[in-house]
NUSELUM-490367 format. One record per residue (C-alpha): residue number from 1; residue in one letter; y, x, z. Coordinates in steps of 0.25 Angstrom, whole numbers. Layout:
BEGIN
n:NUM, res:A, yy:Y, xx:X, zz:Z
...
***
This chain:
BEGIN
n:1, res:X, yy:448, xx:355, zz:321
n:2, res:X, yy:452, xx:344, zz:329
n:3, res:X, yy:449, xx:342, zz:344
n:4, res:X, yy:441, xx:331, zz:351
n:5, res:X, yy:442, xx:329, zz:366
n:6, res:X, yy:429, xx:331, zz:373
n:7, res:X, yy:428, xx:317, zz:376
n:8, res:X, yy:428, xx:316, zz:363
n:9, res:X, yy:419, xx:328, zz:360
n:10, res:X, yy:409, xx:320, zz:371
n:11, res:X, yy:409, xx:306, zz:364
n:12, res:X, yy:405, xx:312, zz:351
n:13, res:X, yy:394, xx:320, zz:355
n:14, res:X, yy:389, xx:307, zz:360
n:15, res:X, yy:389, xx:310, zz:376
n:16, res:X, yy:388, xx:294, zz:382
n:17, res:X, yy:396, xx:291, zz:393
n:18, res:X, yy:388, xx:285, zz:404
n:19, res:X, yy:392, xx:273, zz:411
n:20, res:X, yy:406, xx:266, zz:414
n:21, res:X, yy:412, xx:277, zz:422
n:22, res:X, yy:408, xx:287, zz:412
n:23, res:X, yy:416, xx:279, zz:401
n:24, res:X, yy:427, xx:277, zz:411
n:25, res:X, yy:429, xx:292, zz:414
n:26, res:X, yy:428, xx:295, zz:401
n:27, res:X, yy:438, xx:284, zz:396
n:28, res:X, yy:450, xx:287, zz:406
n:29, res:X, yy:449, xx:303, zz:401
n:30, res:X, yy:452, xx:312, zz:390
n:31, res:X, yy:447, xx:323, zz:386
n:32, res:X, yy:450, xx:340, zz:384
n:33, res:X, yy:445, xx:347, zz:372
n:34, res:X, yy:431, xx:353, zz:375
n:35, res:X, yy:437, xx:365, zz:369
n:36, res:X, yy:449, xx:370, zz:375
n:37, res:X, yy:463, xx:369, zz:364
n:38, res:X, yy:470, xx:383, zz:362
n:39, res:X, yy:480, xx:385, zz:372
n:40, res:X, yy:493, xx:392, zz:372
n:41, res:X, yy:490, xx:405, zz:379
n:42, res:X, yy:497, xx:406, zz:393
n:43, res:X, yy:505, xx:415, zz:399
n:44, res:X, yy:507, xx:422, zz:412
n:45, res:X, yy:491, xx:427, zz:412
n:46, res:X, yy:488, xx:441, zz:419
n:47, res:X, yy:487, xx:453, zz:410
n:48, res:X, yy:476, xx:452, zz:400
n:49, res:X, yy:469, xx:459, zz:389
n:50, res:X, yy:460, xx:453, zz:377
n:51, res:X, yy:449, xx:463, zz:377
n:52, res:X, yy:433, xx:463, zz:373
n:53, res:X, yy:422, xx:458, zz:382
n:54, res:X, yy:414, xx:467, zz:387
n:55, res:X, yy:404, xx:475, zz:380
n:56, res:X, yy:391, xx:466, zz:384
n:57, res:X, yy:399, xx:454, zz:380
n:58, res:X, yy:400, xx:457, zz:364
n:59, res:X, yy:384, xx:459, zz:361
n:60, res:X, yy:380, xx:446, zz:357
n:61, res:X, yy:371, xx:440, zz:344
n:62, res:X, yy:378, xx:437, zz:331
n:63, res:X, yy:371, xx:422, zz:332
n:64, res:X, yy:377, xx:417, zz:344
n:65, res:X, yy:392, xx:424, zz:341
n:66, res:X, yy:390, xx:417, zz:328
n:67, res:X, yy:389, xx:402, zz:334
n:68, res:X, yy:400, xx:405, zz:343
n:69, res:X, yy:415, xx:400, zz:340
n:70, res:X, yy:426, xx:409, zz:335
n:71, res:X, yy:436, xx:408, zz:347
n:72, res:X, yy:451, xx:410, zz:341
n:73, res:X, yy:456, xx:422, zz:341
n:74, res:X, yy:471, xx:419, zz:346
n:75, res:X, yy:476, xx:412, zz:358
n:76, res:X, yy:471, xx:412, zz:372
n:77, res:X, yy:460, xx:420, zz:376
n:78, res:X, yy:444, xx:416, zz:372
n:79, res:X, yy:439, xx:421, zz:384
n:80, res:X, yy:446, xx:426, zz:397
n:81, res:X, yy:442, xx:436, zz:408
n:82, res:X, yy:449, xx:437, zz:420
n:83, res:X, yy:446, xx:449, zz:431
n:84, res:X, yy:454, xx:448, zz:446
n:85, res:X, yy:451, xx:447, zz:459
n:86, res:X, yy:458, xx:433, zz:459
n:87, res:X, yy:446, xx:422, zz:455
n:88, res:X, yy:459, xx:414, zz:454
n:89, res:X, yy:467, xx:420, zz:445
n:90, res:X, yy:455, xx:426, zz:435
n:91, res:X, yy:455, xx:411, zz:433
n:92, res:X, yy:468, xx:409, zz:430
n:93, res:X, yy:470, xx:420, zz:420
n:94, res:X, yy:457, xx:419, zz:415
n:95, res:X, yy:462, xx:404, zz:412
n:96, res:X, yy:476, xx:408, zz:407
n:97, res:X, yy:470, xx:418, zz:396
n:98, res:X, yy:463, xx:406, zz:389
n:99, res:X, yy:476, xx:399, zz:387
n:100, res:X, yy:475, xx:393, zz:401
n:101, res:X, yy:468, xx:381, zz:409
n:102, res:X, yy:477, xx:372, zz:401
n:103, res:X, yy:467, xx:373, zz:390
n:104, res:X, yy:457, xx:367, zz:397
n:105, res:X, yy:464, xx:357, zz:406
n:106, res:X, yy:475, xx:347, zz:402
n:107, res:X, yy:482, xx:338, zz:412
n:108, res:X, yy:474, xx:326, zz:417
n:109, res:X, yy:461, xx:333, zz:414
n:110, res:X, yy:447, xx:330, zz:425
n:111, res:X, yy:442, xx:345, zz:425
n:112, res:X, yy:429, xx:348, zz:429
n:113, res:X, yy:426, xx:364, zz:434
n:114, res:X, yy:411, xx:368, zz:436
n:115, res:X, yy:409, xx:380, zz:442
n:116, res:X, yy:395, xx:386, zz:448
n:117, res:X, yy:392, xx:383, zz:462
n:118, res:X, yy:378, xx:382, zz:461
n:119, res:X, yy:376, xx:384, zz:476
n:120, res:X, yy:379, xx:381, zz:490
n:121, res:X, yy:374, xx:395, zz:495
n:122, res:X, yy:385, xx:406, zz:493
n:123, res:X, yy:401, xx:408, zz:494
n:124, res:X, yy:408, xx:412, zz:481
n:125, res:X, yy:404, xx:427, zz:484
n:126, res:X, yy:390, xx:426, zz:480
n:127, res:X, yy:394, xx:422, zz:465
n:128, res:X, yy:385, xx:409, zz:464
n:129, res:X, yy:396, xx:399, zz:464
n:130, res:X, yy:410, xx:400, zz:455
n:131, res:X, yy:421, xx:408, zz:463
n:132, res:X, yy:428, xx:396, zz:468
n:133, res:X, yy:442, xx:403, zz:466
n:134, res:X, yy:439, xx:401, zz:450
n:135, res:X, yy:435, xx:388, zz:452
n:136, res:X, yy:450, xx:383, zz:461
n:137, res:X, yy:457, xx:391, zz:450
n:138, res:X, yy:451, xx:384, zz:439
n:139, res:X, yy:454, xx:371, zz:446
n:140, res:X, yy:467, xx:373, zz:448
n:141, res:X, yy:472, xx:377, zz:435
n:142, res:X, yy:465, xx:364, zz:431
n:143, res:X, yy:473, xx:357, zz:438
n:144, res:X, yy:486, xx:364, zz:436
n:145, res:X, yy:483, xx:362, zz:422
n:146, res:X, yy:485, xx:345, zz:427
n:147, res:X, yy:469, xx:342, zz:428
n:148, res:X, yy:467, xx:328, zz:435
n:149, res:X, yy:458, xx:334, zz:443
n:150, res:X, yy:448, xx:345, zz:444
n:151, res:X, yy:434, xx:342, zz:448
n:152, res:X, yy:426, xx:356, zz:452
n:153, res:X, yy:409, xx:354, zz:453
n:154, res:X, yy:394, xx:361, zz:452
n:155, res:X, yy:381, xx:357, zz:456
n:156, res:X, yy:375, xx:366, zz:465
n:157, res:X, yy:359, xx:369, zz:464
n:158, res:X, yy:359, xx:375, zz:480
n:159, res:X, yy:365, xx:367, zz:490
n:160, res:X, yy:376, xx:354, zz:487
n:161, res:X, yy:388, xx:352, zz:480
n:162, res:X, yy:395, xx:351, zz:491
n:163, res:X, yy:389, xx:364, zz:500
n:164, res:X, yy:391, xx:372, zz:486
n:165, res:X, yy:404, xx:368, zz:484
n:166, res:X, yy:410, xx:372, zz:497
n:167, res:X, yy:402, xx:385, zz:499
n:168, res:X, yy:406, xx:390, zz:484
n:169, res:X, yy:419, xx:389, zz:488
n:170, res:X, yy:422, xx:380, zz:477
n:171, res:X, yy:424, xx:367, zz:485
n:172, res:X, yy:437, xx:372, zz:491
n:173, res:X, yy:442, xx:381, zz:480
n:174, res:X, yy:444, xx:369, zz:473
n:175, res:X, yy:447, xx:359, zz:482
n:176, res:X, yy:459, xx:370, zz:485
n:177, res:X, yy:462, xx:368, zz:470
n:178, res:X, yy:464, xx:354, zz:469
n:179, res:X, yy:451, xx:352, zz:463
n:180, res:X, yy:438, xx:343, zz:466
n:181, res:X, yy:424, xx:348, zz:471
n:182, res:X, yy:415, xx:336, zz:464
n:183, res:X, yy:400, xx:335, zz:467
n:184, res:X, yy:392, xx:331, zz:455
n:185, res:X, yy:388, xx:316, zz:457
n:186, res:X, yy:373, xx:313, zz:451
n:187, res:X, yy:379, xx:299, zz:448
n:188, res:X, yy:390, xx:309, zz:437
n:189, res:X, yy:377, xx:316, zz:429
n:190, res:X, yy:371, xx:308, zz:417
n:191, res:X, yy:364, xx:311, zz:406
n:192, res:X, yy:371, xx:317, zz:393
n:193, res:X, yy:368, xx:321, zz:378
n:194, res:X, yy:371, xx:334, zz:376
n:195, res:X, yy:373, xx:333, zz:358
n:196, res:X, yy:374, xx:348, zz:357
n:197, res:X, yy:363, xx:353, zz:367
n:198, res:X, yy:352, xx:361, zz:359
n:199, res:X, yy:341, xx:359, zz:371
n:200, res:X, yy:346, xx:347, zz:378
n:201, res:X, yy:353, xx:335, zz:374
n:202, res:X, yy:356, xx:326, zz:385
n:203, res:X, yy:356, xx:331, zz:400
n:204, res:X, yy:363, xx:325, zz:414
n:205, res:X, yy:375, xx:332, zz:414
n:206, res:X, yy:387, xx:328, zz:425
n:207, res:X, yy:397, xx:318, zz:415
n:208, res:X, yy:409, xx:322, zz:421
n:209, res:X, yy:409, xx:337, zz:417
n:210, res:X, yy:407, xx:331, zz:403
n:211, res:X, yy:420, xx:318, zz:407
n:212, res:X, yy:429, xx:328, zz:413
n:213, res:X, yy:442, xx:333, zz:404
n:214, res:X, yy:438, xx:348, zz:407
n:215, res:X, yy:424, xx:355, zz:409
n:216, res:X, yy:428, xx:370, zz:417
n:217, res:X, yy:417, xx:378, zz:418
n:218, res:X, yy:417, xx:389, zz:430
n:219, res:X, yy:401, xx:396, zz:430
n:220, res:X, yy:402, xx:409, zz:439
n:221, res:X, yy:396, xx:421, zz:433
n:222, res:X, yy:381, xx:424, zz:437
n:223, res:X, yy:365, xx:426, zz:434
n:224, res:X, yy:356, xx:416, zz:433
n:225, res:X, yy:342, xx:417, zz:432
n:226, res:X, yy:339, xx:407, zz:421
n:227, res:X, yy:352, xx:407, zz:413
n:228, res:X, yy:355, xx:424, zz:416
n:229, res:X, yy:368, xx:420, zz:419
n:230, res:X, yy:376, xx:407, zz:423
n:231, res:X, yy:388, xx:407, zz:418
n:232, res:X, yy:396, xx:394, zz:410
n:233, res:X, yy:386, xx:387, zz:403
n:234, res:X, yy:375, xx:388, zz:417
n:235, res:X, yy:386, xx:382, zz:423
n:236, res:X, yy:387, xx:369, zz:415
n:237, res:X, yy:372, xx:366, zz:422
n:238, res:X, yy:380, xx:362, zz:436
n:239, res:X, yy:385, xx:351, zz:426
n:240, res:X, yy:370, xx:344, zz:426
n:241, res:X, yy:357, xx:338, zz:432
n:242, res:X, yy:345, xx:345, zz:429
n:243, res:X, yy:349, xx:358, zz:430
n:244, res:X, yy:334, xx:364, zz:429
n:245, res:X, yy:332, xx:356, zz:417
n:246, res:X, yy:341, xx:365, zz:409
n:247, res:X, yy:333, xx:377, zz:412
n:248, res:X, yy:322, xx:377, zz:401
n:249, res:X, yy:331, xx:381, zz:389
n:250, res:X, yy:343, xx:384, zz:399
n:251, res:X, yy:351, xx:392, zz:390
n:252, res:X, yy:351, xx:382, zz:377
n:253, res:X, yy:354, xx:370, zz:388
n:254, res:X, yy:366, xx:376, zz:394
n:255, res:X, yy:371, xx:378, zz:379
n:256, res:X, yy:368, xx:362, zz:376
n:257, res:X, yy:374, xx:359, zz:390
n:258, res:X, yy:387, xx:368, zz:387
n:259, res:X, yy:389, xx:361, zz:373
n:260, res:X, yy:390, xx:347, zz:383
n:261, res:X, yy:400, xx:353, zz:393
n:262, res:X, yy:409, xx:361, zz:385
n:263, res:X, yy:418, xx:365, zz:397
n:264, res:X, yy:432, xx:368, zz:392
n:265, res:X, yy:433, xx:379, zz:400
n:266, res:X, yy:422, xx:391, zz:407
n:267, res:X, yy:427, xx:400, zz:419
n:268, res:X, yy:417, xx:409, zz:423
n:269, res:X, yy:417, xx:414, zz:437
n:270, res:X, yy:414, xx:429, zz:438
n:271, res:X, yy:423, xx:432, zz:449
n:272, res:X, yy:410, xx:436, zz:456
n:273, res:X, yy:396, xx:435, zz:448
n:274, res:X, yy:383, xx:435, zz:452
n:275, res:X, yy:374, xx:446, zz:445
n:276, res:X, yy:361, xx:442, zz:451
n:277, res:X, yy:352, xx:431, zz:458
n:278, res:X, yy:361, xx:421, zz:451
n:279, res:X, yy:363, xx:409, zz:451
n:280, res:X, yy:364, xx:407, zz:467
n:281, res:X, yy:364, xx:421, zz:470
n:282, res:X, yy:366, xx:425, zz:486
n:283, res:X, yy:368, xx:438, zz:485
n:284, res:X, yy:380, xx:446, zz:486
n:285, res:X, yy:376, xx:458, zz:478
n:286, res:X, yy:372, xx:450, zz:467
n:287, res:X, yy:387, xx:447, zz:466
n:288, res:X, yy:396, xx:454, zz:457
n:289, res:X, yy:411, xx:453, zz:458
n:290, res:X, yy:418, xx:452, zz:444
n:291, res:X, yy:431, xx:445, zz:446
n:292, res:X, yy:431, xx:440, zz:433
n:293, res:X, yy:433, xx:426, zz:426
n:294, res:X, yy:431, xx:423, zz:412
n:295, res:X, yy:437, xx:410, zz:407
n:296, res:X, yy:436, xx:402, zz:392
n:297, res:X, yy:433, xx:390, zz:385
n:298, res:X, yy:419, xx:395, zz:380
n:299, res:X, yy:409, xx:395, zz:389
n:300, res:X, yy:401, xx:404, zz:380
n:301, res:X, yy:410, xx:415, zz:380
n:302, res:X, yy:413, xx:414, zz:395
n:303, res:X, yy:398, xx:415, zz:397
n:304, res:X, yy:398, xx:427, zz:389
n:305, res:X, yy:408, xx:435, zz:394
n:306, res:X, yy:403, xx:431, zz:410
n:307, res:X, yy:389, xx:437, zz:404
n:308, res:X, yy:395, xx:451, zz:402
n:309, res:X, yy:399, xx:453, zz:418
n:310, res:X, yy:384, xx:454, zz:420
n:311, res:X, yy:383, xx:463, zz:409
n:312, res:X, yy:377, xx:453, zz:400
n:313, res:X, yy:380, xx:447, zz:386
n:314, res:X, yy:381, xx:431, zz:380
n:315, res:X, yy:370, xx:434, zz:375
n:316, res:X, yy:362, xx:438, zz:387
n:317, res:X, yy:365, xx:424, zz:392
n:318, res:X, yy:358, xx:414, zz:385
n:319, res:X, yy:365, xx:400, zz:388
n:320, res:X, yy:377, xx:408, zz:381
n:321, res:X, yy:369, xx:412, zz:369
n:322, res:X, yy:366, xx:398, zz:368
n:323, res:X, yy:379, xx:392, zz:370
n:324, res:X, yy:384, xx:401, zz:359
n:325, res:X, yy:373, xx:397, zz:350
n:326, res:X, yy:378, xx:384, zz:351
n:327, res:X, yy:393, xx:387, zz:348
n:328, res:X, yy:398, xx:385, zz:363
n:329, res:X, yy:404, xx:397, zz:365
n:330, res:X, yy:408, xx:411, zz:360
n:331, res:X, yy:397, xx:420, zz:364
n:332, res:X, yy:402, xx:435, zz:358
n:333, res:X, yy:414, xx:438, zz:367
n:334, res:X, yy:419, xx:449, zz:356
n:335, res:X, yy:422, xx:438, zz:348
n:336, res:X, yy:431, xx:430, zz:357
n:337, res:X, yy:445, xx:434, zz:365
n:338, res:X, yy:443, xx:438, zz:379
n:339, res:X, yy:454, xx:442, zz:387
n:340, res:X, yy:453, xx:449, zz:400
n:341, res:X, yy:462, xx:448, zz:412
n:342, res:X, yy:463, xx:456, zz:423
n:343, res:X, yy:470, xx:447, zz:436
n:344, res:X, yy:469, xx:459, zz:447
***
């Protein structure tokens, strides 16, 4: 099968570039595979088993494991699960055992990284705001890998950009990293089709995740009330306006948001998960350490193996059923190749 570029992928799916500066960006960059080429596996990774998820992870509906992709059986890992004390190097090996950051990011690429920090209220303890040690390793694999540069940004719903960034953590995690804190300009959201949505077809999305070479997703792991947990596809919504418009039918619309977005790449947080009172949480006996990252190119099956660590299938999560119904992921993890690293 030949490979388009996403660009390519995004003029034939119709999205419209809006305005001169739009066609500009667009004209002076090219673009990454929405889906990441097989690498060559690298080497030098800590010692690591493939084994089965856990039990809770393989109970899933013969309907949604049949729209799902058959991953390949050889080569890098499908799925990767790092456990250590060091946020850092989980990352790192987590990346290493999917054939490396090198598959996502070539040389000159603009890399976008969204992690949650959905509040300006707590420190990275309380679990409400991805640990900001992932977020720095992240970026600087990026631009080890020769990124041009390396743009990290959310939305906060309590308090500004500016207050949530510092008081996450993040702000100086990744200006430490060689990244760049960017608060979202209104003047960067506009109106988008969205040719696979389901439940929406247009919505104000912010263009550059969609003009940027490379779409990293970082969600931490925790409870929600509306969505039961928020994991990679929740995340996307820090990436529009009208946030609460996307609650009627919110499972089905993060599944059409998710077909737009496609990030190359999802890290899920769960060096500290939240089990309760999520998504701001505030207590710290709602908070669960875990030490754990899980990293892959399919936001499905990343969700699905975060949902196990609350003792909770895909299928309990409705945005990932949805997602696998509409051929975004894998959502039965016993049909996929997870390997699991321990880091000490």
């Amino acid at each position: 099968m030949q490979r388009i570029s996403r660009r390519e992928w995004l003029r034939r799916i119709g999205l419209p570039f809006l305005g001169a500066f739009g066609a500009v960006v667009v004209a002076c960059r090219s673009r990454v595979s929405p889906v990441a080429p097989e690498p060559t596996p690298s080497t030098g990774a800590p010692a690591a088993t493939s084994t089965p998820p856990p039990a809770a992870a393989t109970a899933t509906s013969a309907a949604t494991t049949a729209a799902s992709p058959s991953p390949a059986a050889a080569g890098p890992a499908y799925l990767a699960v790092a456990r250590g004390s060091s946020p850092t190097a989980n990352v790192e090996a987590a990346l290493r055992a999917i054939g490396g950051i090198e598959r996502f990011v070539q040389p000159g690429n603009d890399v976008i990284v969204k992690p949650n920090i959905c509040v300006a209220y707590h420190t990275p303890e309380y679990a409400a705001t991805t640990n900001p040690e992932v977020v720095a390793a992240l970026v600087r694999l990026c631009l080890g890998a020769g990124a041009r540069r390396v743009r990290v940004m959310d939305q906060p719903f309590g308090g500004t950009a500016e207050e949530a960034y510092n008081r996450s953590g993040i702000a100086g995690a990744v200006q430490s990293a060689g990244g760049e804190m960017e608060i979202m300009a209104g003047m960067k959201f506009a109106s988008v089709a969205i040719p696979g949505g389901q439940d929406i077809t247009e919505w104000p999305v912010y263009r550059d995740a969609l003009d940027a070479d490379v779409l990293i997703n970082v969600p931490i792991a925790k409870t929600h009330d509306l969505a039961v947990l928020t994991l990679g596809m929740k995340n996307l919504m820090g990436l529009i306006e009208d946030r609460g418009g996307l609650h009627p039918n919110l499972a089905q619309r993060l599944a059409d948001l998710t077909t737009l977005f496609r990030p190359a790449l999802t890290v899920v947080d769960a060096t500290r998960i939240l089990v309760a009172n999520g998504p701001s949480g505030g207590n710290l006996e709602d908070v669960r350490q875990t030490q754990t990252v899980i990293a892959s190119h399919d936001i499905v099956a990343a969700d699905a193996y975060a949902a196990t660590l609350f003792g909770l299938t895909a299928a309990d999560i409705p945005a990932t059923r949805a997602g696998a119904a509409m051929g975004l992921g894998t959502l039965d993890l016993a049909v996929i190749r997870i390997e699991e690293i321990s880091t000490g």
